[in-house]
C-alpha positions as CSV (number, residue, x, y, z in Angstrom):
1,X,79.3,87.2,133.7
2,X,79.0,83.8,132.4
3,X,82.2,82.4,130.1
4,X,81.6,83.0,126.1
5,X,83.0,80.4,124.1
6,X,80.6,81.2,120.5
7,X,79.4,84.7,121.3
8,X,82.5,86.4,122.7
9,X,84.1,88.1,119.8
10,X,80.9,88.6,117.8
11,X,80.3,92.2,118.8
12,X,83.9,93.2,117.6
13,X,83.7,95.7,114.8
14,X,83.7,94.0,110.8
15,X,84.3,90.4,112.5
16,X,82.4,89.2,109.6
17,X,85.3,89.8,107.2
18,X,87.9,87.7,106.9
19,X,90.7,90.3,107.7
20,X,89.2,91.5,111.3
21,X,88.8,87.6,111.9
22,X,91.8,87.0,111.3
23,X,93.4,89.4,113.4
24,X,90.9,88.3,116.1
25,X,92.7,84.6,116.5
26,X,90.6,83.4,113.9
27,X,91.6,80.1,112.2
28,X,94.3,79.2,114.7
29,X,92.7,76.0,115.6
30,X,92.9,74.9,111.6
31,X,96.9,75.9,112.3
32,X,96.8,74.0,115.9
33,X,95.3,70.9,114.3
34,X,96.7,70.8,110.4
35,X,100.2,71.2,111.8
36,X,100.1,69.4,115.2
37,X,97.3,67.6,115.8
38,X,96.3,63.7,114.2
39,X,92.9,63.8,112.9
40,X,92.1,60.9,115.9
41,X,93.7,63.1,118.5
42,X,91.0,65.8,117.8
43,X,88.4,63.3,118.1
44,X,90.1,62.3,121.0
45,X,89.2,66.1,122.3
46,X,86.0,66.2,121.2
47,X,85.4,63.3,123.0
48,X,86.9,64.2,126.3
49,X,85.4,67.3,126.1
50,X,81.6,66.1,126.8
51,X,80.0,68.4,123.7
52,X,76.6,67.4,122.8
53,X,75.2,68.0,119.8
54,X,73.4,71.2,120.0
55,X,70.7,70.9,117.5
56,X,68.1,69.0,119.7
57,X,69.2,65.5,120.4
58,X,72.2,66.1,122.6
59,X,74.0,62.9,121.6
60,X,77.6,63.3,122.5
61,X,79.3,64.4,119.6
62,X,82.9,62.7,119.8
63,X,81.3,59.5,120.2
64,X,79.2,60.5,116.7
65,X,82.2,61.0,115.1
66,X,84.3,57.5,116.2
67,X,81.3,55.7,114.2
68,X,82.8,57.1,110.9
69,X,83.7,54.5,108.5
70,X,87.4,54.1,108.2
71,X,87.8,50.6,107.1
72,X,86.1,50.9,103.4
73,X,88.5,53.3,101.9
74,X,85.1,55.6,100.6
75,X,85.8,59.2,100.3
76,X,84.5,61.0,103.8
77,X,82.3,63.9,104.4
78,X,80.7,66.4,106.9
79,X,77.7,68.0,106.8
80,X,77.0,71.0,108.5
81,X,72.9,71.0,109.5
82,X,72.0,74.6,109.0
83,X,68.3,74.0,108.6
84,X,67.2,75.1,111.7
85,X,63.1,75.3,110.9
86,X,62.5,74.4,114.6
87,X,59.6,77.2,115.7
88,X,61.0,79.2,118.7
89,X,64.7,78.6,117.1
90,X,66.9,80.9,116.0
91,X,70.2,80.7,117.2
92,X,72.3,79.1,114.0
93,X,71.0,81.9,111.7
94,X,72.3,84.4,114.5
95,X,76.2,82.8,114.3
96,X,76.4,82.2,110.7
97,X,74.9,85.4,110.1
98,X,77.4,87.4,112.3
99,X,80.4,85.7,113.1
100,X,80.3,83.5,109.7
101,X,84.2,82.6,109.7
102,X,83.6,80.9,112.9
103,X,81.3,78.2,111.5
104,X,83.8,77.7,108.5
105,X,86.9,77.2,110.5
106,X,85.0,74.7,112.6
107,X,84.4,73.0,109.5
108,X,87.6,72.7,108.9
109,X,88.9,71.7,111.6
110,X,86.5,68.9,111.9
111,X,86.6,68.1,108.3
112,X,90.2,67.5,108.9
113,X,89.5,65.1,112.0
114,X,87.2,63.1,109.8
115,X,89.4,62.9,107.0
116,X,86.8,64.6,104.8
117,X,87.7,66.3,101.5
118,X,84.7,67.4,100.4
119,X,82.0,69.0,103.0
120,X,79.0,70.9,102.5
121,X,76.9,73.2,105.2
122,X,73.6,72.5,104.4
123,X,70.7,75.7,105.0
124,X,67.2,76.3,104.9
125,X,65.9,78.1,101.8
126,X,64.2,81.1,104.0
127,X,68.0,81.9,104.9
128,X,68.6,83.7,101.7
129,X,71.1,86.3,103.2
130,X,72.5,84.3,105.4
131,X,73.6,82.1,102.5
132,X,74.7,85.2,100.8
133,X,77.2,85.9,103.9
134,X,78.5,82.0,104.1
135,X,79.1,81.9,100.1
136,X,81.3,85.2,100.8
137,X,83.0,83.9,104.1
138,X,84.2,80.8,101.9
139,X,85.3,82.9,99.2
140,X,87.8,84.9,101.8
141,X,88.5,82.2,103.2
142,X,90.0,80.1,100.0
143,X,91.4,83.3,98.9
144,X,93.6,83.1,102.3
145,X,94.4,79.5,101.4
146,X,92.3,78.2,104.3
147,X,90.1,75.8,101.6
148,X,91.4,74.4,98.5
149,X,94.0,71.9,98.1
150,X,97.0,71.6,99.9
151,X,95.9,73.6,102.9
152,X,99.0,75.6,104.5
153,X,101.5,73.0,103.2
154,X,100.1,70.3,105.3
155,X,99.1,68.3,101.3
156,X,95.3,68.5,103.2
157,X,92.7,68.8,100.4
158,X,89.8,70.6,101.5
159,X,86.2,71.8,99.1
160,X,83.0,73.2,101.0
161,X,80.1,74.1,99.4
162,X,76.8,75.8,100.6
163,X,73.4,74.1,99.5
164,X,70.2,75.4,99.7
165,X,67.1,73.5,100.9
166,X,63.5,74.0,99.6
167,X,62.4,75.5,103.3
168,X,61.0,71.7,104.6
169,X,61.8,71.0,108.2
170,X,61.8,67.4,107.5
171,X,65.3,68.3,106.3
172,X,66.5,69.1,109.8
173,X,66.4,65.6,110.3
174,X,69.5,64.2,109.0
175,X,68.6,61.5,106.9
176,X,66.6,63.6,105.0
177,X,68.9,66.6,104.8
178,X,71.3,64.0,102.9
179,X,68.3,62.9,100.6
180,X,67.7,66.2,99.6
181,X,71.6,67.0,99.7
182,X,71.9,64.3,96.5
183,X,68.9,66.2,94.7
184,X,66.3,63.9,95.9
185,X,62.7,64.3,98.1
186,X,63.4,65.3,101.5
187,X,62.3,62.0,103.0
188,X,64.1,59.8,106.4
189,X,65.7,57.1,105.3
190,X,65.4,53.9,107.4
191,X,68.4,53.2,109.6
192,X,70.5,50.8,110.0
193,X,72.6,51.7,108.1
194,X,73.3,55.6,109.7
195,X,75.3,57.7,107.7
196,X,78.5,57.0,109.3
197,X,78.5,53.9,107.3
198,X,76.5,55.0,104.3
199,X,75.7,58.3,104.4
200,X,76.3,60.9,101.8
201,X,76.0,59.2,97.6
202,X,76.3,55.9,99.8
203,X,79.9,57.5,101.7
204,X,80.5,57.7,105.4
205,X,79.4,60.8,106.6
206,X,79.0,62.8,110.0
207,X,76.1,65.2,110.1
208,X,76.4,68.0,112.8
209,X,74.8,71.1,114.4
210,X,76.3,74.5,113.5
211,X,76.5,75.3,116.8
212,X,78.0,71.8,117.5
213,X,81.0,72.4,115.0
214,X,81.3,76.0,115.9
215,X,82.1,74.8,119.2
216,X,84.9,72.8,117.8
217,X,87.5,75.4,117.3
218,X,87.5,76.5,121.0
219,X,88.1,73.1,121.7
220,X,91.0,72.2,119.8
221,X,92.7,76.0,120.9
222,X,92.3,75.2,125.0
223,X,91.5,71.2,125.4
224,X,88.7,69.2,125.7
225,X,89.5,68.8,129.1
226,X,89.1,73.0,129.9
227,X,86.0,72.5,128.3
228,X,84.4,69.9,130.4
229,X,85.3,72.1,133.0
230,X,82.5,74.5,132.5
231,X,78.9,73.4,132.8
232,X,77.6,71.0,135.2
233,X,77.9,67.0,134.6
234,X,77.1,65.6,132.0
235,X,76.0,69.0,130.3
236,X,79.2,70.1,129.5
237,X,80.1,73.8,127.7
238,X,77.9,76.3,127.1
239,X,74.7,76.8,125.1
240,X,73.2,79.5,123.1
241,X,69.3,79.7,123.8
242,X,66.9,81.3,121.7
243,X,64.2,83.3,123.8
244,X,61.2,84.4,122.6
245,X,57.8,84.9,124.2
246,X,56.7,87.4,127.2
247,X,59.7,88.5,128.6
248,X,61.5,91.9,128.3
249,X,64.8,91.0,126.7
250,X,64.0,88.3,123.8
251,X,67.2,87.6,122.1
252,X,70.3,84.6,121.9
253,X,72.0,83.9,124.5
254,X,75.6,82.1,125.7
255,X,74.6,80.7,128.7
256,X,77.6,78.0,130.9
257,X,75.4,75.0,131.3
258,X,74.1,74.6,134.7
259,X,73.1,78.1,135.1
260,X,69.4,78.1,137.4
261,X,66.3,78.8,134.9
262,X,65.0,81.3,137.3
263,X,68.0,83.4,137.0
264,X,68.2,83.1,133.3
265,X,64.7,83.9,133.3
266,X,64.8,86.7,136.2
267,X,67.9,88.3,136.0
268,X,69.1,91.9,134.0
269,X,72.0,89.7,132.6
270,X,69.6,87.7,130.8
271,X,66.1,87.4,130.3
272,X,64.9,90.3,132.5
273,X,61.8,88.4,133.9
274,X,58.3,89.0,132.2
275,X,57.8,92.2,130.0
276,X,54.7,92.8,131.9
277,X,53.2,92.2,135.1
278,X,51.5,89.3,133.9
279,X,52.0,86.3,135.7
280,X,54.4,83.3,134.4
281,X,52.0,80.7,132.4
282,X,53.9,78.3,130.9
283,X,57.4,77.8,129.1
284,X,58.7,75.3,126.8
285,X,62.6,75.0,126.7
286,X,63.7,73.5,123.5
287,X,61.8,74.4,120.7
288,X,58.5,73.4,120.0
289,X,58.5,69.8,119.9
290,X,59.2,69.4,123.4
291,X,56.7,69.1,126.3
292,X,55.3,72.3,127.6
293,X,55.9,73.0,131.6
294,X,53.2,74.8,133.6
295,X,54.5,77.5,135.6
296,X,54.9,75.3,139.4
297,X,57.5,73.0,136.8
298,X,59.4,75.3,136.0
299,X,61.3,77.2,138.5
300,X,61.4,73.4,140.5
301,X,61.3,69.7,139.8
302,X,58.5,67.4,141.0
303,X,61.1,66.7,143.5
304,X,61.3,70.2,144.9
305,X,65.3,70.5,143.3
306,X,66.1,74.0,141.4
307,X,65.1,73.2,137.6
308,X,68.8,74.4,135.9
309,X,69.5,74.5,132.1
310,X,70.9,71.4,131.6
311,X,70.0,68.0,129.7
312,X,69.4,66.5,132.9
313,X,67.7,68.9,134.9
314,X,65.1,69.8,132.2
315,X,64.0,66.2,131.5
316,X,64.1,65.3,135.7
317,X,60.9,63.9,135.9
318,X,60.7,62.3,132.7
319,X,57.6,63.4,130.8
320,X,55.4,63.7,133.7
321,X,56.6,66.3,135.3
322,X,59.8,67.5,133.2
323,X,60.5,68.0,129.6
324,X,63.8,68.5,127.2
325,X,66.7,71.1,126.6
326,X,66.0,70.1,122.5
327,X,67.5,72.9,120.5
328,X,67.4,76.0,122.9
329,X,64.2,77.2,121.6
330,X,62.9,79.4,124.9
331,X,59.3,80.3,124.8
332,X,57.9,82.0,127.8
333,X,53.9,82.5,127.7
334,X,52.3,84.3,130.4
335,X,48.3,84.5,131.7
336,X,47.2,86.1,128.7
337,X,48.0,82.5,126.1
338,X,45.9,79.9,125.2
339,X,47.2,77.0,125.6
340,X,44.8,75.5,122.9
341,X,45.4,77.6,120.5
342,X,49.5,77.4,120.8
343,X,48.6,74.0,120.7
344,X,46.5,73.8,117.6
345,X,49.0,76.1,115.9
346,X,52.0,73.7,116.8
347,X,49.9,70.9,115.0
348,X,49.1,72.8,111.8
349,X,52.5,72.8,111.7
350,X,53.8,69.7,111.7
351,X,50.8,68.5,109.8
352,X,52.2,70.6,107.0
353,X,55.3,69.3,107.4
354,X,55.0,66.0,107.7
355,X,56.7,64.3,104.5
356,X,53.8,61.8,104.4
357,X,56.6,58.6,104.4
358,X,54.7,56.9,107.6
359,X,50.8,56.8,107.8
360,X,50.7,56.7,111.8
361,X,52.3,60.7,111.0
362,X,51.2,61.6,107.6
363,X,47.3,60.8,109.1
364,X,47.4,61.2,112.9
365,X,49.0,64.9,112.3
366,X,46.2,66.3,110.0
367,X,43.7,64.2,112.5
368,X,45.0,66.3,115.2
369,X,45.2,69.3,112.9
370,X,41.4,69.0,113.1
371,X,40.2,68.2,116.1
372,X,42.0,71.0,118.1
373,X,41.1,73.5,115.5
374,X,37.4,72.3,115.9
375,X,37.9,72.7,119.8
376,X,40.0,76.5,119.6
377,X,36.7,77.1,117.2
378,X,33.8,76.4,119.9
379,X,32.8,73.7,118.2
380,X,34.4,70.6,120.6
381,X,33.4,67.2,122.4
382,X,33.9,66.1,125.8
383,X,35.6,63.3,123.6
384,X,38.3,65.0,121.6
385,X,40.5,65.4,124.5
386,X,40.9,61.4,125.1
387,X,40.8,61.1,121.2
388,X,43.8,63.4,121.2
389,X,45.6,61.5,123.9
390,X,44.7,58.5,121.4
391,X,46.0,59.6,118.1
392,X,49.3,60.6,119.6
393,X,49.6,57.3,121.2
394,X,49.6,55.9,117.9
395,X,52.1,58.4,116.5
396,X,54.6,58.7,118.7
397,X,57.4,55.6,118.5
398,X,56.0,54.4,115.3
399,X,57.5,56.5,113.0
400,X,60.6,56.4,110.5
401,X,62.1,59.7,112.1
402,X,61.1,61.7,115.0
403,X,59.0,64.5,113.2
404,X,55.9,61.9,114.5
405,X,57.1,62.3,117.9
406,X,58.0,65.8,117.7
407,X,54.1,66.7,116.7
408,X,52.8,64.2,119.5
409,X,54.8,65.3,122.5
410,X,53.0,68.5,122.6
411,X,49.7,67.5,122.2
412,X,50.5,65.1,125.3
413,X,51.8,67.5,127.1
414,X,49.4,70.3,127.2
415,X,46.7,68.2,128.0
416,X,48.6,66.8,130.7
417,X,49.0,69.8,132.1
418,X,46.3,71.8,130.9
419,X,43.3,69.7,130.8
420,X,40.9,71.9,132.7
421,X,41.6,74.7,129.6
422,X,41.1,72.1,127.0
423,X,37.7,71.4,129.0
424,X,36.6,74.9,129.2
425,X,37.0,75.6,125.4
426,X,34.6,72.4,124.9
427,X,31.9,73.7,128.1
428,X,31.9,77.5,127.4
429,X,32.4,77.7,123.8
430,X,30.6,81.2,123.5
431,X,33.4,82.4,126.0
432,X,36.2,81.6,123.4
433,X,35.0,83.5,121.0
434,X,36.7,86.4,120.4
435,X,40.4,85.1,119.9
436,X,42.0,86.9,122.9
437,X,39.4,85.4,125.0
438,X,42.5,85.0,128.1
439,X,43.5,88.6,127.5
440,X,40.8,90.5,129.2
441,X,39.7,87.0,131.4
442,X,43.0,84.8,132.0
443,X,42.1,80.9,132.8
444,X,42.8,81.5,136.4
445,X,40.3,83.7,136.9
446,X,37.5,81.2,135.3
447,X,39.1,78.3,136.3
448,X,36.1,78.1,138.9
449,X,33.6,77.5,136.1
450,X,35.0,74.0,134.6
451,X,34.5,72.4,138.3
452,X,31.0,73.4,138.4
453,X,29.8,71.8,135.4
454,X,28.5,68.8,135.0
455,X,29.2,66.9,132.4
């Protein structure tokens, strides 16, 4: 059994009140670090400690937090990103919906290391109960005297407050969570200056994961130094995944980085293997913005290495041949998916989303939108597939924030990989039909036909 740092209390009995929290351990690191700790000695833990942040761009997190501005004399602030509208993600909502106290005591703890007063956790507006659970977590929690002013005697002044967003996944990004944070359109700001300079009404401000700051508490209880020691590398700690897709045990998951993806996705511990006897297909890793693997990428590098969950291991390869840890979003497809058709669904998506700020996104997404819809619809050209490759050439790199790249990774990806599909939906258009067309006659199987064509 792997080492639980999040997860390992969360099956106790009432651990969401404060009370069985409590008893549990619970808000010992706010003790540890009000009483004993300098706010630069826990970043100095953080730091040695290797966490990444965990909700997509792994950028070490101590390092994120040195950047703060210290020098102006502004009022400081932390903001929890509790958005989470990545498809294939779900593994915030599962912490802050069970273990809620966990996520609050990390935010005081690393409000206190920033030298924030005021902090806010920051959650998608689908999350309506989940909000309901956080509002009553801080309620117990300043009725203990853990928020408020003058926190255990220490003269540390601490508010945290709960907002709501409008359910826009452009808010995951973090500019635009503060925009909308100060009552404004969701939109990316342009950066420089990032929001350790000006953030937050114009303050410095840190912007974290939940499962980033959740982390945070383990870390100033043991050391940052015992947590570097599990994982592999660089990818230090562990990582919750959320798996979805054809397999028999879907679920989140505390996995020690490092851990091989076939045993995460074979063994009883974990995923089970497939839920049928379907062959493996595809996967994608982190959420739906990453590149999609094909099934001979997965188990392997390109270099014939054991693929492991790690930052490193994932991308090995680059895009070619390896793709991205991202947020933990697991999908497992087997013979029976359409590639296209995940594809196409993944771009109505981010079409929808796109805040319209950049015309290389607000354009190129609905652009794509369409011409994979016409092609999942019978109705492609032997053109669309290089006019696909075209239009997300022209997205990706050239926009604000990376919901442009995060809509035309995908799109490069599949066709990368899965050309010969993309060609067979444009050749044999009355075989794609009926909309589980690779249920009763996988791709494999037909394969044969795309070859023999000529176009």
């Amino acid at each position: 059994m792997s080492q639980k740092i999040l997860l390992d209390k969360v099956n106790i009995p009432g651990i969401k009140t404060y009370e069985v929290y409590r008893q549990n351990g619970g808000y010992s690191s706010v003790e540890k670090a009000l009483k004993t700790l300098t706010p630069d000695e826990i970043v100095e833990e953080v730091k040695t400690s290797g966490l990444r942040g965990r909700g997509g761009a792994g950028f070490p997190a101590g390092m994120k937090w040195s950047f703060i501005d210290k020098k102006s004399g502004k009022p400081r602030h932390l903001v929890c990103n509790a958005d989470e509208s990545e498809p294939g993600t779900f593994k915030d909502r599962y912490l802050m919906e069970y273990i809620p106290h966990l996520l609050i005591e990390g935010m005081i703890t690393s409000s206190f290391a920033l030298g924030a007063n005021l902090s806010y956790i920051y959650i998608r507006g689908e999350y309506m109960w989940v909000y309901k659970i956080l509002e009553r977590a801080i309620s117990e929690a300043k009725a203990a005297g853990w928020l408020g002013k003058n926190i255990l005697g220490t003269g540390y002044d601490l508010e945290l407050y709960v907002q709501i967003g409008a359910g826009a996944y452009i808010c995951g990004e973090e500019t635009a969570l503060i925009e909308s944070l100060e009552g404004k359109r969701g939109n990316p700001r342009i950066k420089p200056p990032f929001p350790a300079v000006s953030g937050l009404w114009a303050n410095p401000t840190v912007v974290n994961n939940v499962e980033t700051i959740a982390a945070v508490p383990w870390i100033v209880n043991n050391s940052g130094a015992d947590y570097a020691k599990i994982g592999l590398g660089r990818s230090t700690g562990t990582k919750l995944i959320s798996a979805s897709g054809h397999i028999k045990n879907p679920g989140v998951y505390e996995i020690e980085m490092g851990l091989s993806v076939y045993e995460f996705m074979n063994s009883d511990e974990y995923l089970g293997g497939m839920s049928s006897d379907r062959p493996l297909k595809a996967f994608i890793p982190g959420g739906s913005s990453v590149p999609v693997l094909p099934a001979h990428l997965i188990y392997k590098t390109a270099n014939g290495d054991d693929r492991l969950m790690t930052y490193e291991s994932l991308s090995d390869g680059g895009f070619a041949t390896g793709s991205m840890l991202g947020s933990g979003g697991f999908i497992v497809y087997n013979d029976t998916a359409c590639i296209v058709r995940n594809t196409w669904n993944f771009s109505r998506f981010y079409h929808h989303e796109s805040c319209g700020q950049c015309s290389p996104c607000r354009e190129g997404t609905g652009w794509m939108e369409k011409v994979l819809n016409r092609i999942e619809n019978g109705l492609g050209r032997e053109e669309d597939i290089d006019l696909l490759l075209s239009i997300q050439s022209k997205i990706e790199g050239n926009t604000i924030c990376p919901l442009g790249d995060a809509a035309a990774w995908p799109v490069a990806s599949a066709i990368r990989h899965f050309r010969e599909e993309f060609e067979y939906h444009i050749r044999f258009p009355e075989k794609i039909k009926n909309r589980d067309h690779f249920v009763a006659e996988p791709f494999e199987s037909v394969k044969h036909l795309v070859s023999k064509v000529t176009v």
